[in-house]
N, C-alpha and C positions, 0 to 999 in steps of 0.2 A: 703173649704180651697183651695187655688189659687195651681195650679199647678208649680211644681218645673221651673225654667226656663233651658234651653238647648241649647246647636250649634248651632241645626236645626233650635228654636223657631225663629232663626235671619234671616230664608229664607223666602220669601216674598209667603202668602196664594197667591192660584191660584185661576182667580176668576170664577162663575159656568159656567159647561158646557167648562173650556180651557183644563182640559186632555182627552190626547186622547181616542179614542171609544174603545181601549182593556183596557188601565187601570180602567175607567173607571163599566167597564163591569163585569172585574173582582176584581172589589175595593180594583185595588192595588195604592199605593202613586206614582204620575205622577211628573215630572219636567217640561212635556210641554216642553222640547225641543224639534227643529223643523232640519231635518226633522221627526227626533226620536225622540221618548223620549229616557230617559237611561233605565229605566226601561223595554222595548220593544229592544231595544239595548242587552242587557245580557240576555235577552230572546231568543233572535235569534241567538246568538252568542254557547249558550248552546245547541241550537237545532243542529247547524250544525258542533259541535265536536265531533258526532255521525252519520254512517255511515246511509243514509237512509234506509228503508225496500225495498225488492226487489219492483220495481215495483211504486216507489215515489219519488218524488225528494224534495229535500228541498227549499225553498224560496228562493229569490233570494238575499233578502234586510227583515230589521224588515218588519212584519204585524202593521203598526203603520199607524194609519188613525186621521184626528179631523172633526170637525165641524166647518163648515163656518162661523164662530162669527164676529158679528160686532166688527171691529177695529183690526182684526188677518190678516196678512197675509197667504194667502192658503198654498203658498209652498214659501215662500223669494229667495230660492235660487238654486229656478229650472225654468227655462224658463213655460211658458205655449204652447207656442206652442212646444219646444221639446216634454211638455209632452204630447201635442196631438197624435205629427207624434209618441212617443212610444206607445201609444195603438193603435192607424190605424196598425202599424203592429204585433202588438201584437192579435188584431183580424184577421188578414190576416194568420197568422202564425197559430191560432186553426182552423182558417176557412180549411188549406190546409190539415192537422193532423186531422181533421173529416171525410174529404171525402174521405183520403187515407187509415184509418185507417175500420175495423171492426167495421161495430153497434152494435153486440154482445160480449162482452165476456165470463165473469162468475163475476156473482153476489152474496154474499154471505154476512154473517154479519159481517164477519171479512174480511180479503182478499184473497176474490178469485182471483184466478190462470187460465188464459188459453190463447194459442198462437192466435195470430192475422190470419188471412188467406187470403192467397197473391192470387190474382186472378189473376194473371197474368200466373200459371203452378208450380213453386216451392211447392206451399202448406202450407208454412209456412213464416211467417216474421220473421228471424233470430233477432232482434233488442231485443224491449221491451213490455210487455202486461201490463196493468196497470189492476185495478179495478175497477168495474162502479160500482156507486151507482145504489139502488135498486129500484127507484121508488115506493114507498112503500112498496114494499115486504117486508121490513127489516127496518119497523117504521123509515124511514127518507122522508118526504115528500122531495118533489120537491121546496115547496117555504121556508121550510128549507133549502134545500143547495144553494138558491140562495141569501140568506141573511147571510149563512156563510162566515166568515174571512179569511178562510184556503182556499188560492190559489189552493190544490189540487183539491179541492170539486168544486170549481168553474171549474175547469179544465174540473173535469169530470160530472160536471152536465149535464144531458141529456134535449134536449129541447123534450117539451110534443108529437111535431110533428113529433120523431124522431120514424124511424121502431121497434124498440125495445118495444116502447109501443105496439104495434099489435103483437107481437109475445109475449110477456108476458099476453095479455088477452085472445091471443088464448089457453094457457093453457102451452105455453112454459116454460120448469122447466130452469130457469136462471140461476142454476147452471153447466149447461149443455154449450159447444160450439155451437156458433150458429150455423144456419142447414148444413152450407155449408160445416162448418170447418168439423162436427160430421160427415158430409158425406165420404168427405174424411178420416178421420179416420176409418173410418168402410170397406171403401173401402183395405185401406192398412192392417185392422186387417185377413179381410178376403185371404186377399192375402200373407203375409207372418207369422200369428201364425202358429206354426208346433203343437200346443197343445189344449187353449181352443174353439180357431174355430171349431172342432171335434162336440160340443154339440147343434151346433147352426143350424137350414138350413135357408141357405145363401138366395135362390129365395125369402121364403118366409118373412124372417127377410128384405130383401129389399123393398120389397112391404107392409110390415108392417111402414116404416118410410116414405110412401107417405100419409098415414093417419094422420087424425088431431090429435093437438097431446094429447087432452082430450078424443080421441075415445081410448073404452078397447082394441084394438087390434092393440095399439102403443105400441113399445116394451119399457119394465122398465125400470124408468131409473139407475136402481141399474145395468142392465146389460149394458146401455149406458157409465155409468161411470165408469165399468171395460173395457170395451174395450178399452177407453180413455187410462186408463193405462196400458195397454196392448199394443196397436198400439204406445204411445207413443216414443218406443225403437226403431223405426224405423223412426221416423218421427220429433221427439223433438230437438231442440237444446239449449231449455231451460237447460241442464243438466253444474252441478258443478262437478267437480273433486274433490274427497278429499285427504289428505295426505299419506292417505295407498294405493292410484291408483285406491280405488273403486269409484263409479259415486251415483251422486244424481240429480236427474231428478225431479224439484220442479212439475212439470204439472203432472208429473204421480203420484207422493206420494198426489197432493189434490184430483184427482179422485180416490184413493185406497180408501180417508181418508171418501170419498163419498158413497162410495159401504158400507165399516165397519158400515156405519153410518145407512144403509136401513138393513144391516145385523142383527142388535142391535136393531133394529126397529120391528121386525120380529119375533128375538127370544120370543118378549114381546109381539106382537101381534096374532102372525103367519097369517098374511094378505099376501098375494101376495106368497108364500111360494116357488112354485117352480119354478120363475123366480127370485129369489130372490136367491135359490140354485144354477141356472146356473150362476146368477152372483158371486157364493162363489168360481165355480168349477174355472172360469174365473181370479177371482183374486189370488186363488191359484196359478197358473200356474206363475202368474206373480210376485208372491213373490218366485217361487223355480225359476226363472230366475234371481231375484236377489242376490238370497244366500243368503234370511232371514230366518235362521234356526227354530229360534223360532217360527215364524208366522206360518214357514211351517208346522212344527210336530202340531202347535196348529190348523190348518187348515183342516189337513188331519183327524185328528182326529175328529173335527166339525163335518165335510162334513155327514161322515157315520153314525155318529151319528145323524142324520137330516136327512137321505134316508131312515136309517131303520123304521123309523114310516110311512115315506110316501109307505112303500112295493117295493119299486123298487126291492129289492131285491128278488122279486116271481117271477114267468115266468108271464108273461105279465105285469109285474110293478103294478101289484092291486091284494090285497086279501082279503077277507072277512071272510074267516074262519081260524079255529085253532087262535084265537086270543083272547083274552080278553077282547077288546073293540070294538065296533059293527062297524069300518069300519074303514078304513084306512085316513090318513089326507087331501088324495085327493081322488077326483070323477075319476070310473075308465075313461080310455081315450079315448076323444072323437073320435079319427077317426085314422085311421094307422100314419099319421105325429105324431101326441102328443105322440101315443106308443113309436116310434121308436126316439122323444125328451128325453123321460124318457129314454129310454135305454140308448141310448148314452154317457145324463146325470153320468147317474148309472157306466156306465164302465169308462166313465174318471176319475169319483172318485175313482173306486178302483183300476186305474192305478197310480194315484196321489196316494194313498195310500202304494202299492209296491215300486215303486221310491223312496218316500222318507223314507222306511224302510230298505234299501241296508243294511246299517250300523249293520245291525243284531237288530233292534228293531222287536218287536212282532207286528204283523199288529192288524188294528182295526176291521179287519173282515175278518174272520174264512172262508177259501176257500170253505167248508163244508156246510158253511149259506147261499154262494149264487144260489139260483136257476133259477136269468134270463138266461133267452137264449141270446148267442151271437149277434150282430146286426145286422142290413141286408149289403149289400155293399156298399160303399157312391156312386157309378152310381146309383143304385135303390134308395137310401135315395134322391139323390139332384130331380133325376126328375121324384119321387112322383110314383115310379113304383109300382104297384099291387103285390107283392111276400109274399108269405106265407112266416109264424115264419120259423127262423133261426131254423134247425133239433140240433145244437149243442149247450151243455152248458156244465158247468164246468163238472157234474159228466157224459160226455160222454166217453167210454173209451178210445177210440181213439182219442183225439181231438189234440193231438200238433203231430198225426202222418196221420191223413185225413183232407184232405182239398177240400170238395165239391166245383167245378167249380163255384154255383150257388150262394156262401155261401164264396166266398174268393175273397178278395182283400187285398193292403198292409195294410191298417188300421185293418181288422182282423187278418191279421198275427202277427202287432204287438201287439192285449192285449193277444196272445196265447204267442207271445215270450218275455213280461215283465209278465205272472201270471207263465210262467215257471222258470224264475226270482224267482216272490214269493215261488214256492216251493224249491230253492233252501235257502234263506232266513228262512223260516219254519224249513229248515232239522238241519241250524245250531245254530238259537236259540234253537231247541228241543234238540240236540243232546249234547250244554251247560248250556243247564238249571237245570239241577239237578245234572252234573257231577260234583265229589270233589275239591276240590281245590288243592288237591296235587296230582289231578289224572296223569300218567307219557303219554306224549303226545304219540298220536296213530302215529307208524309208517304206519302201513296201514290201509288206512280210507276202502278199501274195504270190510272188514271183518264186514263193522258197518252194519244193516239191513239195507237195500231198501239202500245202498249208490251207490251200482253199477247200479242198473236202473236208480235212476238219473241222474249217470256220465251218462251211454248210452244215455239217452233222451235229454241231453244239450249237449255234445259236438258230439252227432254223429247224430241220430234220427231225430231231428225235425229240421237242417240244409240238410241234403239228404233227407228228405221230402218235401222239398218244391216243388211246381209246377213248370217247365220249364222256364216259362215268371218271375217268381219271383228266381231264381238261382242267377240275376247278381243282388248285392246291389241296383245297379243304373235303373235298370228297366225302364218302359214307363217315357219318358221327358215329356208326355202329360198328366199326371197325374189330378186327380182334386184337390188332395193335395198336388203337386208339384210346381202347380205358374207356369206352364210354365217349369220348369228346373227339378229338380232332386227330387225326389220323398222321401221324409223326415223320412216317415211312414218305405219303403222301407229300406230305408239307415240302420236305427236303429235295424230292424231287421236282418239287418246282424251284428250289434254291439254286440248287448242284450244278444245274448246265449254267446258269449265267455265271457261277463262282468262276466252272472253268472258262466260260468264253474271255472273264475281265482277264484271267492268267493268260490265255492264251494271245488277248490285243495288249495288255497295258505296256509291254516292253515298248511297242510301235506307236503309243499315244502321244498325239501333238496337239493341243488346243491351237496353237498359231496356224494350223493349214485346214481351214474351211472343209478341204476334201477328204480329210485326212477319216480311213473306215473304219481304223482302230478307235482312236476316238470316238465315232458313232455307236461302236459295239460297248463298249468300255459304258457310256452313259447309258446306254438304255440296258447296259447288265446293271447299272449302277440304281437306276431308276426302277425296275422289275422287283431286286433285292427291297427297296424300301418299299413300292407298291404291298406287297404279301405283308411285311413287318405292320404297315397301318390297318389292313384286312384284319389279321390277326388282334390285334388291340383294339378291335372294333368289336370283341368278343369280351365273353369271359373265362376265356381259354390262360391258364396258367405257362407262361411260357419257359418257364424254369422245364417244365414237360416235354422241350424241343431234343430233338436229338443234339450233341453237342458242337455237333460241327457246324451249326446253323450260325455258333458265334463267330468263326472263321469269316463264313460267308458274307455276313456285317461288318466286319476286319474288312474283306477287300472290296465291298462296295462302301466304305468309308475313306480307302485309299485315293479312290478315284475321287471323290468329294475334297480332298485334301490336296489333290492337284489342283482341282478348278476351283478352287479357294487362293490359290497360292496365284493361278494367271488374274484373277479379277483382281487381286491388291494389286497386281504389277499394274496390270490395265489402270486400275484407280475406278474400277465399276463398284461404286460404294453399297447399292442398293443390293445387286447380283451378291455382292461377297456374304453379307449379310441372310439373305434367305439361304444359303450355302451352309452358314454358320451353322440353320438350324436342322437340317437334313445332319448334318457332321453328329449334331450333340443327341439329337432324334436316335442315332446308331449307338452313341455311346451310352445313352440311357440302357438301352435292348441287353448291351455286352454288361453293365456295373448290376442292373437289374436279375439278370440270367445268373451273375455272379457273388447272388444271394444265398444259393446253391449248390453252384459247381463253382468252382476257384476260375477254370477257365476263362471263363468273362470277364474277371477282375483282370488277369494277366493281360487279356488281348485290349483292356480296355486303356489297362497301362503302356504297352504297345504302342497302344494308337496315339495318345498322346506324345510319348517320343518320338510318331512319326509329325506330330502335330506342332514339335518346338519350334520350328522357322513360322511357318506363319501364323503363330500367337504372338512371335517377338517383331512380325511385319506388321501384324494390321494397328487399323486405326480404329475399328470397335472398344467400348470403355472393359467390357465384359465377354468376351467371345463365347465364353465356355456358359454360360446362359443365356444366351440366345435360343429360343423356343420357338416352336410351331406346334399348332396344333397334331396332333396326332393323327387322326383321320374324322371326317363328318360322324360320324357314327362312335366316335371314342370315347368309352367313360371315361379316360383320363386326359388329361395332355400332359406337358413333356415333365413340367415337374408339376405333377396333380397335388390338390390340395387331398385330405382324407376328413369327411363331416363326419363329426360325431366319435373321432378320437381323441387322443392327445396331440396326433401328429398337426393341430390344423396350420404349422408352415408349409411352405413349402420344403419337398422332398431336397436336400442339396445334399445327398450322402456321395452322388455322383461326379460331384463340381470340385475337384479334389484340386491339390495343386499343384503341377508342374513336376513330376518324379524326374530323377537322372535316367539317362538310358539305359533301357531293360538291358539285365546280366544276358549272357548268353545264352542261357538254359533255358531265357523265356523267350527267343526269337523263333517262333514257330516255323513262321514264314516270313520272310524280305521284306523289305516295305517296297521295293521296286514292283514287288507281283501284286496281282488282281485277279478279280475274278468276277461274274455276272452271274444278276439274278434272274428270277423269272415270274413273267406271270400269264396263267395259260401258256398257249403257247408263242412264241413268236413267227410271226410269219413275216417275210421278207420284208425289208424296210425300204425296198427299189427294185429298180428294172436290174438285172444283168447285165454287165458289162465283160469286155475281155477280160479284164481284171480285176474285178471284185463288183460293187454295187456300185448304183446313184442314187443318193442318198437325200435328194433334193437342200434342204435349208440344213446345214449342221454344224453354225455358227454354234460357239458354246452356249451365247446368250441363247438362243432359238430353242439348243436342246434345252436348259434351264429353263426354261418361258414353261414347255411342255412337260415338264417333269414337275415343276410347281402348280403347275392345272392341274395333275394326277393329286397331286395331293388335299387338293381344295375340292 
């Protein structure tokens, strides 16, 4: 039966071979108009009402091509020689964009991510990184994407001649930056990580990457590709701002997405296991820099879980006996470097572990379970020194009160001054774990077992212990963990015991009782914390360079600040609340400043402000959140510094933000009930001993205030 007739039926058949090479291709109905069809027309038209993907551009004109058929003209109503001289410089234009650009970038099945690298000194090409196809790696041959349609393919089709082929047969993992960029990056990781560079030694990891890169003693690239995102917070400018003021750094989230990827690899193989660890310890560090809570706790938790089968946890990182399985998942180690890799390993993770258990979570491993010995000293670590095992481990009994010459530098001080930390952490999850829930709060916490040796040992003991050379925070500027400038290791453990002393008193803090020693300890952690913050700004010390827990430690000496903000409005002490103000915003400049860099700062600065909504909506200040102090006598800046000779000459207000809803849960690191204290030097006893704690002489809030505004003048 003849077909119905129709509109269409009245448009004239096209005859074979006249629609164009895409309709055709994809046997869709062509009009053959010229230069377009329509159909190629609303094609293109749909493609570029959509924003491209980072990294692509859209076409300029349809993809609409024909074939030269007798009796067609090619193109009617385009010149032929225009359209010469546009492709003469259309070649001239990729010709210049080849030579200027990077042979390498990062090659993936989807698209890979990575910055171009300026040989000129910058380091980076601020612009755009594209994606290279894979040359086969990723099933798309080469005389595939030269027969493809898509202008990008063609873009980036690599010729067979090009360097890129010789570094992919040498074994080069193309998801990786090429050698130059990766150099540099390794170079800037090692020079400004304050955290996972700790697990790595530097000489020999250097001299590892002049090896080829199929020889076993080229380092993984699961630790390659955390460094990537790690170093990239100092080096990327690939990064997005999002609407809440925190950062998205696309080059470091696809080397994270890299590492997860050999990590998941791993679990299921356990090939490569413990450079596959250091890269877990690695990209930890760089997820608690960005205040990814979830990753974090799920990371911390991993880690230990993944040490304790390899034994790290024995004294010398291997055991054999007392176990149920006839040997542990590594071979013990081959020579003093590998031992004292394990170790190191071992202690970052169970420092990553106490950090990000502030919040009064139960740690994943029991102080009790660990039996290595402390490390040796990073001078003897870097150049490969002969020294016997470290004399000291956890059950030594002196250990946060001796500190062997031969056996101490800042990086051991600090896992003695973050596991002093953990036993404070210990004392107050033990101490609410089985208390009632209508128990009537302890006025004095000293009367609780071991509560007064611990106060002694955090706020008095293992700060007047320190050695001479380590008294001033800022210590040797020659540091080997310093970069040159201020010693980071150093810095923190002058932070770290007042963080914990404020954790340890704020539960028990009473501004209304005079005698009250929580209170006493809680201010003068609170005052010590700010003391180092204006020392510090008294420099030209980049603080973004802090290790990142230093923003915590500003979180909880801002808590306490936000208590005694809250008693002087009730009080109605106008002048007191005010200078308070400026100590409060003093902190949150540290934390929105730090979080120029690491996202953290931003979150805790956010935080802080939800803990700050009552008494923003108490006071009677016009302005509270700019209210300023000077910073310290000696300060190039103050709180919001002017900048001469820029654009910026307002003042700074990127910090003065307004009033967010309560942080989601993901961002509540830690309580706002907890605290913690700072430090400076050492503290040495604030009174005489008494049965039950100190006397503390004047320790009216106003008094302390009085003496805490002198420090800073």
């Amino acid at each position: 039966m003849p077909k119905a007739s129709s509109s269409s039926s009245a448009r004239p058949s096209l005859r074979r071979n006249q629609a164009c090479l895409s309709c055709r291709k994809r046997k869709l109905k062509c009009d053959a108009a010229r230069p377009h069809c329509g159909t190629c027309v609303k094609q293109w038209q749909a493609q570029i009402s959509v924003p491209p993907p980072p990294g692509y551009a859209h076409p300029t004109e349809p993809q609409c091509s024909y074939d030269p058929v007798d009796g067609l003209p090619l193109a009617p109503d385009v010149d032929p020689l225009d359209k010469i001289r546009d492709l003469e410089d259309l070649v001239g234009h990729r010709r210049t964009f080849s030579a200027s650009s990077s042979p390498v970038n990062n090659m993936t099945t989807g698209t890979a991510y990575s910055p171009d690298y300026d040989a000129n000194g910058s380091g980076m090409l601020p612009s755009i990184a594209l994606p290279h196809a894979s040359l086969d790696v990723n099933s798309m041959s080469a005389d595939r994407l030269s027969h493809s349609e898509s202008p990008e393919m063609h873009h980036k089709s690599i010729p067979r001649s090009n360097p890129l082929s010789s570094l992919i047969h040498s074994g080069w993992n193309p998801d990786l930056p090429e050698p130059a960029v990766l150099d540099h990056y390794i170079e800037v990781f090692f020079n400004c990580d304050p955290c996972g560079s700790r697990v790595l030694h530097r000489p020999a990891f250097l001299a590892s990457m002049r090896l080829p890169p199929k020889s076993p003693g080229f380092p993984h690239s699961a630790v390659l590709h955390a460094i990537c995102a790690s170093a990239s917070r100092w080096v990327s400018k690939n990064i997005v701002t999002l609407p809440d003021g925190t950062r998205r750094d696309r080059f470091a989230e696809f080397h994270a997405r890299q590492t997860r990827q050999y990590i998941d690899r791993t679990m299921a193989s356990g090939e490569d296991i413990f450079p596959v660890m250091q890269a877990c310890v690695l990209l930890s560090w760089y997820f608690y820099s960005e205040g990814r809570w979830v990753e974090v706790w799920i990371f911390a938790g991993f880690q230990t879980r993944v040490a304790v089968p390899l034994r790290l946890n024995y004294p010398g990182t291997f055991a054999t006996h007392n176990s149920g399985s006839p040997g542990a998942y590594l071979d013990p180690p081959k020579d003093l470097l590998d031992l004292e890799l394990r170790r190191r390993t071992w202690w970052m993770t169970i420092l990553f572990d106490r950090i990000v258990s502030v919040g009064g979570w139960v740690h994943a491993v029991d102080e009790r379970d660990i039996g290595t010995e402390l490390p040796l000293r990073t001078l003897d670590f870097e150049n490969n020194h002969a020294v016997s095992d470290n004399p000291q481990n956890l059950a030594t009994p002196s250990l946060f009160t001796e500190h062997p010459t031969q056996y101490t530098d800042s990086f051991l001080l600090l896992i003695k001054a973050l596991m002093l930390f953990g036993r404070v952490t210990d004392f107050g999850v033990r101490t609410n774990l089985r208390a009632p829930a209508t128990h009537p709060k302890i006025q004095n916490p000293f009367r609780l077992p071991g509560f007064e040796e611990l106060d002694r040992l955090v706020c008095v003991d293992f700060l007047a212990s320190l050695p001479h050379r380590y008294k001033n925070s800022f210590g040797e500027t020659n540091s080997l963990y310093g970069g040159g400038g201020l010693d980071t290791d150093l810095y923190m453990v002058h932070l770290a015991p007042h963080a914990a002393a404020i954790t340890l008193h704020n539960p028990y803090l009473d501004f209304s009782d005079p005698q009250s020693i929580s209170t006493t300890r809680c201010m003068e952690a609170s005052r010590a914390i700010l003391m180092q913050h204006y020392a510090l700004t008294a420099t030209s010390f980049d603080i973004t360079r802090l290790h990142p827990f230093a923003t915590i430690c500003w979180y909880l000496a801002a808590v306490v600040q936000v208590q005694l903000c809250k008693y002087f409005i009730e009080s109605g002490n106008t002048d007191r609340e005010y200078a308070v103000w400026g100590e409060i915003n003093v902190l949150r400049f540290a934390m929105t400043d730090y979080g120029q860099r690491s996202p953290i700062g931003t979150r805790q600065e956010k935080l802080l402000q939800g803990l700050m909504t009552e008494i923003v909506r108490m006071t009677t200040q016009q302005q509270p959140l700019e209210v300023g102090i000077p910073l310290y006598p000696f300060s190039h800046a103050g709180l919001f510094a002017r900048y001469s000779g820029s654009d910026e000459d307002e003042p700074r207000n990127a910090h003065i933000a307004p009033l967010p809803l309560s942080p989601s849960y993901d961002e509540d690191v830690s309580p706002p009930g907890m605290a913690s204290t700072p430090s400076q030097g050492h503290l040495s006893p604030p009174g005489t001993a008494t049965e039950n704690g100190w006397t503390m002489g004047d320790r009216s809030p106003e008094a302390m205030l009085a003496r805490q505004v002198s420090y800073a003048q």
